[in-house]
N, C-alpha and C positions, 0 to 999 in steps of 0.2 A: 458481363458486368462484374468489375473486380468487389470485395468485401471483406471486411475487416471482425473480427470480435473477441472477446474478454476471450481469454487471456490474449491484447495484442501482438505480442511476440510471440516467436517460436511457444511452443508447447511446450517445450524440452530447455526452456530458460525462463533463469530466476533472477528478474533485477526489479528488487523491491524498493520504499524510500524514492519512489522516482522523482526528477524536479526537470521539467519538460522548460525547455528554453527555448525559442528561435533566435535563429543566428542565421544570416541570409535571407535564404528563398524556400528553409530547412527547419522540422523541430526537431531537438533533438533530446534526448531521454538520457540524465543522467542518474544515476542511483547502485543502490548497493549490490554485491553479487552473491548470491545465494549458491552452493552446491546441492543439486538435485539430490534427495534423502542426505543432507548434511548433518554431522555432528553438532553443527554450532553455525550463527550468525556469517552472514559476511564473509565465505571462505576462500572465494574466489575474489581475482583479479579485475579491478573493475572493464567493462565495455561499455560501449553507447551505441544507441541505434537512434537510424534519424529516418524523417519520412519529408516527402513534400508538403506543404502547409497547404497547398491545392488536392494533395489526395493523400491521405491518413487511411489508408489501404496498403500504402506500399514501405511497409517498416524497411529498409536497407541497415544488414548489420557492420558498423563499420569497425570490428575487431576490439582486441586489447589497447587498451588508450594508456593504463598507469597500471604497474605492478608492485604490491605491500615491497618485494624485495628492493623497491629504488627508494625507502623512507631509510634513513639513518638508526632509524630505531628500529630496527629489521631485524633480527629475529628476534629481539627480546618480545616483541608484539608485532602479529601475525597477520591479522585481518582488519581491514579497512573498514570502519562502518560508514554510515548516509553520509554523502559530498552534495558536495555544490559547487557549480563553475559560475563563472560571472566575466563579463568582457569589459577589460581595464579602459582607462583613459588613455593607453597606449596602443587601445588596438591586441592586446592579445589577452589570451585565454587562461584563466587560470582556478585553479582544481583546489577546495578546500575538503580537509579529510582529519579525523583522527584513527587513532592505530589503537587495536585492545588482541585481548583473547579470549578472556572470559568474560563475566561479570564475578566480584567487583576488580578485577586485573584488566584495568581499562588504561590508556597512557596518558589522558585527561588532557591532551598537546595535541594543539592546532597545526596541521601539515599544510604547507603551499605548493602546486606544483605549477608548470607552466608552459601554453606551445602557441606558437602563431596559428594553428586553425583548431576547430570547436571538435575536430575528432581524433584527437592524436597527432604526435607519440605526447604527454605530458613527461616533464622534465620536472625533479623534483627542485626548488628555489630555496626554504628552508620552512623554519618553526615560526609562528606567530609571536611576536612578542616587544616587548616594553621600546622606548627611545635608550634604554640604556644596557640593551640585551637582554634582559632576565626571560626569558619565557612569562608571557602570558597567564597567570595564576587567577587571577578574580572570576569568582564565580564557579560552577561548573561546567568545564569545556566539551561538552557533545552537543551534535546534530549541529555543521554551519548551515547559515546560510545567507545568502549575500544582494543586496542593492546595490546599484549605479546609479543615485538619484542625482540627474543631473550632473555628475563629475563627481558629487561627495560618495564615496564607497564605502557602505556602514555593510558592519558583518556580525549577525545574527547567531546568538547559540544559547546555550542554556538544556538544566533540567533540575525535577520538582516531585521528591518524594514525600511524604505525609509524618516523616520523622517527628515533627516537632509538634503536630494536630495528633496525631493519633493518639487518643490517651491510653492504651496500652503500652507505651514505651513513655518512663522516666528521662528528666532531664539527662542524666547520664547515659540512660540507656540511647536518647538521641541523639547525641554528640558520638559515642562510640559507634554507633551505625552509622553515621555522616564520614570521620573519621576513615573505617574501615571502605565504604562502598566509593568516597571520593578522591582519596589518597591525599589527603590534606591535614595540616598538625591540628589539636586539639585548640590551640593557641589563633591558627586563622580562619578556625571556625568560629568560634566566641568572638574576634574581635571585628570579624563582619559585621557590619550595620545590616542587621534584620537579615544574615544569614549571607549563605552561598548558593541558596539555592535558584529556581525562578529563571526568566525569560530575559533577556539582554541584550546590549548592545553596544559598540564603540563604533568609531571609525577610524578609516587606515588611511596612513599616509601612500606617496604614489608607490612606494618599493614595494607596496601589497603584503608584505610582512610583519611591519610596525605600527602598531596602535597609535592613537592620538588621542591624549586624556586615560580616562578609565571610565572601565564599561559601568553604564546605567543598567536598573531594572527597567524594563516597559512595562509588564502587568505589575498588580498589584500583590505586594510581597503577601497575605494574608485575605484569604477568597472571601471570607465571612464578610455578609453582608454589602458586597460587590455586583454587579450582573455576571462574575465568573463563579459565582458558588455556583456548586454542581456541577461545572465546567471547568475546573481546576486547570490550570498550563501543567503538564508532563513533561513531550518533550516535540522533537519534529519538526522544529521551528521553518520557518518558509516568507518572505514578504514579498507583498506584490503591491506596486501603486499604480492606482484606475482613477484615473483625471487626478485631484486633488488630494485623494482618498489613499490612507494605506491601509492593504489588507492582511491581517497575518494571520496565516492558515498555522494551524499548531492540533495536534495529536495531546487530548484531557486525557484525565488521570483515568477515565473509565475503559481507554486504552484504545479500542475500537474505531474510535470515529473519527473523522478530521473537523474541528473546527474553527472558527474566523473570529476576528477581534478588528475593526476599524476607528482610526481616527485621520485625525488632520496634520497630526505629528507621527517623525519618523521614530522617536523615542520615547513617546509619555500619553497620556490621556486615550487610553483604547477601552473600549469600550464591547464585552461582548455582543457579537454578532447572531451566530447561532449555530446549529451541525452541519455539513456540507452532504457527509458518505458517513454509511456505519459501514463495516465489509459481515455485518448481519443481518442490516436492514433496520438495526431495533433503532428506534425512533423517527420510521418511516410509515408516515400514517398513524402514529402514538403505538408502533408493536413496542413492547415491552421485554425487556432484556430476556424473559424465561420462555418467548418464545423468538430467540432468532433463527435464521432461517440459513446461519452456517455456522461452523464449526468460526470462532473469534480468535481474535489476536490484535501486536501493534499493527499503529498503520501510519503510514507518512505518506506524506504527496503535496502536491499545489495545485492551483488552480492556474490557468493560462486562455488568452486567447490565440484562436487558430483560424483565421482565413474569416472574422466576424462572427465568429461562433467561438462562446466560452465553455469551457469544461473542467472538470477535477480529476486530476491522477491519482493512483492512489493502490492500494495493493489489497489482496485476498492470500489467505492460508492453504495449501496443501498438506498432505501426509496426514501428522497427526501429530505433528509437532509447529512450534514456530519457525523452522530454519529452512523451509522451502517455498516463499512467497512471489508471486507472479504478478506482473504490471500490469492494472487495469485500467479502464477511463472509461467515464461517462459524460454528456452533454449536460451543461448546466446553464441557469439563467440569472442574470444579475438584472434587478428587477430597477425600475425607475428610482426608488428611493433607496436603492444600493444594497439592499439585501440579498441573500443567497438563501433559496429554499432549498432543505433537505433531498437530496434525488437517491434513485433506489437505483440496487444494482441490478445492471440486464447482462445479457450477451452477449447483444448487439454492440454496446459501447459508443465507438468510434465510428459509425459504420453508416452515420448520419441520416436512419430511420430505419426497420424490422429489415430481420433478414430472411435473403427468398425460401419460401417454403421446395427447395432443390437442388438434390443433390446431396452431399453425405459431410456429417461433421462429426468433429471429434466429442465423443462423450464428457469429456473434462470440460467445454465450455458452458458448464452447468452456472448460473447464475447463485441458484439456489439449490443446497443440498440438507435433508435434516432428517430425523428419525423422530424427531416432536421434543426431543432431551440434549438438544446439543452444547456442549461446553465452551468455558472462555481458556484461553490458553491450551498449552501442548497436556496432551491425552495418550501416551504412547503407548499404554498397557489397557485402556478400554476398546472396546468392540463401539463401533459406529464408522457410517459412511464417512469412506473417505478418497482423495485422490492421492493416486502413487502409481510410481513406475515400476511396472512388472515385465520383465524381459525384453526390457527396452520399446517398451509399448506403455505410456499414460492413459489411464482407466481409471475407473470410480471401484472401488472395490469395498468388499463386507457390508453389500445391498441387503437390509433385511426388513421384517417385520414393520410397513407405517413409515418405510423411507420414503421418500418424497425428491423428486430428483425437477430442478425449475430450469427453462429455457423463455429470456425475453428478448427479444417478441421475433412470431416470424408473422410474414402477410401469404395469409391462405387463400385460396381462390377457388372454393368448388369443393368437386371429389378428389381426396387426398388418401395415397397409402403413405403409411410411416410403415420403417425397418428397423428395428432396435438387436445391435449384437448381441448375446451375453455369455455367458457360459459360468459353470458351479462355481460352486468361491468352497472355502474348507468345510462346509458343511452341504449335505446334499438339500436341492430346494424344490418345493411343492407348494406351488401355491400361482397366484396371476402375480399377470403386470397390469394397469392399469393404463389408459391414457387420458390425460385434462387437459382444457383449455384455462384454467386456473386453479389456482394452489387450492382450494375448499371447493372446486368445483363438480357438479357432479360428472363421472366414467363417461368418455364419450364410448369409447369401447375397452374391450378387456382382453386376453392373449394370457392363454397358459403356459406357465413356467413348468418348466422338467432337468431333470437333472443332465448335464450335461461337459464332458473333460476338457471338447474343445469347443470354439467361436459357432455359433449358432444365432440364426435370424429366426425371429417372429414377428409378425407382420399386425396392421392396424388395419383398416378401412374405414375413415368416417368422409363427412361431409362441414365444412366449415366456411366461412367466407368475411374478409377483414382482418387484421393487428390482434392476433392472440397471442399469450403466454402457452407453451406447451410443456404439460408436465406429467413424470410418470409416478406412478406410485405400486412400490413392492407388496402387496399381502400376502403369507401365508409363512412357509415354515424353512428352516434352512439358509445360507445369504446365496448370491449371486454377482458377478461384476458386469458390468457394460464397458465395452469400449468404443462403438460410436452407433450414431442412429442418423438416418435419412429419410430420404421422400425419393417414392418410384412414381412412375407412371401410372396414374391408375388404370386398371382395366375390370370390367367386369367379369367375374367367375362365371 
């Protein structure tokens, strides 16, 4: 029996920002590309991988689809950030992108590109913009994203910093940081009604490059006193329509989490929803931000159904920075009167119920990883668990003190031995390792830690039976790394 889990893809790939589309008999995963320990966002060339919609086991990776080098603004800006494809009224495929390098050296400019099938080569078509040429200016141009409703093709973007709420920045001081991070005059910031910033949308005529009209806000330009306080629109924009209903999945300003916003219109009256995914957990079961249950960051994703099963895409953090994130998915339920309840992240994913207690996985599909003190953002100069590529081998490394390492779910059945690799990390270590069948649970058993240069096994033996989480926990002194653990055959000593 084949099996799928978080991280869906290769191990060894980073395509974050995903937005899962079928086409065919096919989903297929579009989003950004990460370089493995990257300097920076996006640095790679986009790919896609697509799986059967009857089996979400079998990722097939189907190569480089578009290269930054074919955008006309090449090399002035480098990296592609979050796309979206969408399938025109003509039957072909086409690829929405902008180009940056940094932050704030973003190109703020809507890329088009274009191929008759959903996996390459795309062909670059041109720049978004007005009936009269100008490029595309209103608002701020990141994150597309795209609808086919019925034939009218409306294209999504936007994003939403606290310049103008925050009362530590003066009126001047927040036009000069609008200015400065959107590369817009002083003149078409002021003379925006209620600003540049915010959630959006126009629609395109059939050329897929030219707007019609000018774009509207859809949220509410000012959260206060809305069902979005607290829920603020950032960025990450995504829509999906479910019978009558639009859904937009969008990435708040607390950065973490994906949430939803429904109405009856494709432009106006939305109405928050609630949070989909945190890639911490926090607000899963009311955990609270100071104790999430991984290292945090952005997140982008949507929601999609697959073979009558819905789910949410969406990404988690390695390293110890934000520039190595990995595609994740989880099953989700859209309930009778069209809600989405919160789901937590597992291992399992995709993999349409626990996975078998058999057989040997990679340490890195850890669900949950934490030291009890984990941070939001990149941490590149602190000591805490983390994952990274060390001599072309993906491992959890600087395991110490009250780290806490989470796998959900597998299904146990009996007497069970577990195998866990590890070997010293830069400090020597003394102390256990622990095993649970949940995060606060008490030791099923325990296995001493010793110091050690190269990959060493230590063993488990318990007994267990049904759907558990299994989790390890570090005590004592020194770090350690893991690179993977399994299940042997039990036998009696």
């Amino acid at each position: 029996m084949k099996q799928v889990f978080n991280p869906y893809l290769p191990i060894n790939e980073y395509v974050p920002d995903g937005e899962p589309h079928i086409f065919g008999d096919r989903v297929y995963i579009y989003g950004s590309h990460d370089k493995e320990n990257g300097e920076f966002f996006c640095m790679l060339d986009y790919v896609t991988y697509s799986a059967p919609i009857c089996d979400l086991t079998d990722w097939r990776y189907e190569g480089v689809i578009y290269k930054a080098s074919q955008d006309p603004l090449y090399p002035k800006y480098k990296y592609m950030f979050a796309p979206d494809v969408i399938l025109g009224n003509d039957d072909r495929y086409y690829l929405y992108y902008s180009l940056a390098n940094s932050y704030p050296d973003c190109s703020y400019i809507m890329s088009v590109a274009v191929c008759d099938t959903p996996n390459g080569k795309f062909e670059f078509l041109g720049h978004v913009k007005y009936p009269d040429g100008s490029l595309l200016r209103d608002f701020v141009i990141f994150d597309p994203a795209l609808l086919n409703d019925n034939g009218t093709i409306r294209l999504y973007y936007g994003m939403w910093y606290d310049f103008e709420e925050n009362p530590k920045y003066s009126y001047e001081e927040s036009i000069k940081r609008q200015v400065e991070t959107f590369k817009k005059t002083k003149e078409e910031i002021e003379n925006a009604v209620n600003g540049v910033m915010g959630a959006v949308t126009v629609e395109l005529c059939d050329d897929m490059v030219t707007v019609k009209g000018t774009p509207k806000r859809i949220l509410p330009r000012y959260f206060k006193g809305t069902s979005f306080e607290g829920h603020e629109f950032f960025e990450a924009s995504s829509m999906r329509k479910i019978g009558d209903t639009y859904y937009f999945v969008y990435s708040p300003f607390n950065n973490h989490n994906l949430a939803y916003a429904t109405s009856k219109y494709p432009d106006r009256d939305f109405t928050f929803g609630g949070n989909i995914i945190s890639n911490g957990d926090i607000g899963f079961n009311g955990r609270l931000d100071k104790d999430r249950l991984n290292r945090t960051g952005n997140n982008h994703g949507s929601i999609i159904e697959i073979n009558k099963k819905w789910y949410v895409f969406y990404h988690r953090h390695t390293t110890k920075t934000e520039l190595s994130r990995q595609a994740c998915a989880e099953e989700i339920k859209i309930e009778p009167d069209g809600k989405i309840k919160q789901v937590e992240m597992t291992s399992c994913g995709l993999n349409g119920g626990p996975l078998k207690a058999d057989g040997a996985y990679p340490a890195v599909i850890c669900c949950n990883l934490t030291n009890g003190n984990m941070p939001h953002f990149s941490c590149p100069d602190k000591r805490l668990p983390h994952i990274i590529c060390k001599d072309n081998e993906r491992i959890i490394s600087e395991i110490e003190n009250n780290t806490k390492i989470g796998y959900k779910y597998f299904d146990f059945t009996g007497k069970t031995r577990v195998f866990v690799k590890y070997r010293s990390c830069d400090f020597e270590p003394q102390g256990s390792l622990f095993l649970k069948n949940g995060l606060d649970s008490p030791a099923l058993c325990e296995a001493e830690i010793s110091a050690s240069k190269d990959w060493k096994n230590i063993y488990f033996d318990f007994t267990l039976n049904g759907v558990y989480p299994l989790y390890f926990e570090y005590e004592g002194k020194g770090s350690i790394e893991i690179l993977e653990f399994g299940f042997e055959k039990y036998e009696n000593s």
